[in-house]
C-alpha positions in Angstrom: -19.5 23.0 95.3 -21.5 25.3 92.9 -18.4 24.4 90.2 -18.6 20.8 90.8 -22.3 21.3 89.8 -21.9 23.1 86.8 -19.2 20.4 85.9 -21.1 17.6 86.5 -24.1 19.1 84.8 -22.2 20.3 81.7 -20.5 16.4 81.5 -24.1 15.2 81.7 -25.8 17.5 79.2 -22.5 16.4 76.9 -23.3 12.8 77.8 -27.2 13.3 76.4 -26.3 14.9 73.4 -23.6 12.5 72.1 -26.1 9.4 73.0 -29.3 11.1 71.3 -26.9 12.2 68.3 -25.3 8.3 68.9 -29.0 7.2 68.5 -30.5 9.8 65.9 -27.2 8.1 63.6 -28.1 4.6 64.3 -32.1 4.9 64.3 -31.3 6.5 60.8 -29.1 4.7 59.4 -30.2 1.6 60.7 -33.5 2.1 59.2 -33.0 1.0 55.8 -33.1 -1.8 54.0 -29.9 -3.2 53.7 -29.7 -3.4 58.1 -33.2 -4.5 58.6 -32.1 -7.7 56.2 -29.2 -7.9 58.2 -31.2 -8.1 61.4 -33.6 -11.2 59.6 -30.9 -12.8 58.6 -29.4 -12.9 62.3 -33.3 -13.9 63.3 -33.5 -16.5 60.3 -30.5 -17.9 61.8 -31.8 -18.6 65.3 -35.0 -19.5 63.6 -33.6 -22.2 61.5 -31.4 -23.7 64.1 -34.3 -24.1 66.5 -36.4 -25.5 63.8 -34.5 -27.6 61.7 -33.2 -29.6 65.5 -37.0 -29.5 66.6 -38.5 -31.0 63.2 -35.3 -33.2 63.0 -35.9 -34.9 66.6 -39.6 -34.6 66.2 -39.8 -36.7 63.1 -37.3 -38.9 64.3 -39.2 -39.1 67.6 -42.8 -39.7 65.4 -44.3 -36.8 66.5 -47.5 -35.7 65.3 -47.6 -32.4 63.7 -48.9 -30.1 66.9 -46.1 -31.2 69.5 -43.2 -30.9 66.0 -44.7 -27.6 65.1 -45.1 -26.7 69.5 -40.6 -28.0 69.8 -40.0 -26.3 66.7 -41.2 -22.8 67.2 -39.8 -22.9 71.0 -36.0 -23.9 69.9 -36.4 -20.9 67.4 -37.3 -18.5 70.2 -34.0 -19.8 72.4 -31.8 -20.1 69.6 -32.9 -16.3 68.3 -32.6 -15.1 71.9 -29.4 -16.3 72.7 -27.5 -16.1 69.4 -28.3 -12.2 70.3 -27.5 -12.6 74.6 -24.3 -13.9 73.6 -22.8 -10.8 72.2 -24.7 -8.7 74.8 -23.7 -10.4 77.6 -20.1 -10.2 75.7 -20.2 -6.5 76.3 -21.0 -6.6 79.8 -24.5 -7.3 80.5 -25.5 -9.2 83.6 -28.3 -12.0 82.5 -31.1 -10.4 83.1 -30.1 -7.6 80.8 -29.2 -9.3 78.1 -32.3 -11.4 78.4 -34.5 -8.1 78.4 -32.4 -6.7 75.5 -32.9 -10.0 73.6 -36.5 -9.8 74.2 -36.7 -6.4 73.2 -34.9 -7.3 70.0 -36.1 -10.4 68.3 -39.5 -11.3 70.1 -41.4 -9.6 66.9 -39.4 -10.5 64.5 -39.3 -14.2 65.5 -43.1 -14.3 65.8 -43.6 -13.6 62.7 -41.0 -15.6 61.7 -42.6 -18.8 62.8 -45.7 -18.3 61.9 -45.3 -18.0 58.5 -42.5 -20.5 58.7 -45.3 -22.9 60.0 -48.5 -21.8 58.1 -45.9 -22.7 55.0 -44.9 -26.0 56.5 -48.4 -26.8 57.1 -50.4 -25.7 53.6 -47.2 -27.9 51.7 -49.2 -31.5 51.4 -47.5 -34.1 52.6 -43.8 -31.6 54.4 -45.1 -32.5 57.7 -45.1 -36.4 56.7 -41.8 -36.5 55.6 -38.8 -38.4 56.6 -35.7 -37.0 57.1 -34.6 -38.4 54.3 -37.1 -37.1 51.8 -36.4 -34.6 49.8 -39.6 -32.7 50.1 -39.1 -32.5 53.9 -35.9 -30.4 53.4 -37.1 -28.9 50.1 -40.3 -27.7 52.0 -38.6 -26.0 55.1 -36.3 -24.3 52.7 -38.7 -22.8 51.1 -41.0 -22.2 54.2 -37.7 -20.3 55.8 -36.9 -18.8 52.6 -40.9 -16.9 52.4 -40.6 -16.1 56.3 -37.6 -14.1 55.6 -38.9 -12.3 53.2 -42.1 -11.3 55.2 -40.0 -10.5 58.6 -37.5 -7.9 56.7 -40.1 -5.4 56.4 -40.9 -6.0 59.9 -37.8 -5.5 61.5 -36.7 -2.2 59.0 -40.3 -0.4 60.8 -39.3 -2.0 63.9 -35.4 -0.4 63.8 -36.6 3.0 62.1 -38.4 3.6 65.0 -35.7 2.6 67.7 -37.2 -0.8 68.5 -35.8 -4.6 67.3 -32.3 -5.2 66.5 -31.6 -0.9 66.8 -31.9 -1.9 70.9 -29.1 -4.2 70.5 -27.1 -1.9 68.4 -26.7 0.2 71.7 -24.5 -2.4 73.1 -21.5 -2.8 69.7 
């Protein structure tokens, strides 16, 4: 019995130092710059999605700017959460955890995001106005999305140095 201990123990204490060495590599390495602007671009992905379909049906709809700018911001937070549950859930997850790990992971970063995304969108005279055929309504989330990746990079690099953001999903590659 006292063997079996000591073997189990030893395979745990094994177990905990391959995982923090696992983690002190990956909280390293994935705090520079080049993996934080791989984590915005993942976020400016979901971001764009859920905003370019919520202004597009909003401005076909005739929406007024708060209930655009309210569908727009929440179809950025479910794309952005589940372009990163899909890959978690991939590896194993049940929903719930890859819903928590997807939480974890973009909730700052897509905040941010969208605000600056909007504030942009907003302070643009005449972006919210525009039809979807006008150049300036295209032109103007461009550049919006463009300006709120820029902001959100240094955002998620502090966020990953310091084992938080997109480093929480890394656990599951």
């Amino acid at each position: 019995m006292s063997r079996q201990h000591d073997l189990v123990t030893d395979h745990e204490h094994l177990d905990q130092d391959a995982t923090a060495e696992h983690t002190s590599h990956h909280v390293h390495a994935d705090g520079s710059w080049r993996t934080a602007i791989s984590a915005t671009l993942h976020c400016l992905t979901g971001c764009a999605i859920g905003e370019v379909l919520g202004l597009v049906l909003a401005t076909w709809w005739g929406w007024s700017n708060a209930p655009s700018i309210a569908l727009a911001i929440l179809l950025a937070f479910v794309f952005g959460y589940s372009l990163t549950m899909l890959p978690v859930l991939r590896a194993g997850l049940t929903l719930r955890e890859a819903m928590t790990v997807a939480f974890a992971a973009d909730t700052l970063s897509i905040t941010v995001m969208e605000i600056v995304d909007n504030v942009i969108l907003l302070l643009v005279p005449g972006a919210m106005a525009a039809g979807l055929l006008d150049g300036l309504f295209w032109a103007s989330l461009a550049v919006a999305l463009a300006i709120a990746f820029v902001a959100t990079v240094p955002v998620n690099r502090a966020m990953i140095a310091r084992g938080r953001g997109h480093a929480v999903v890394h656990a599951y590659h």
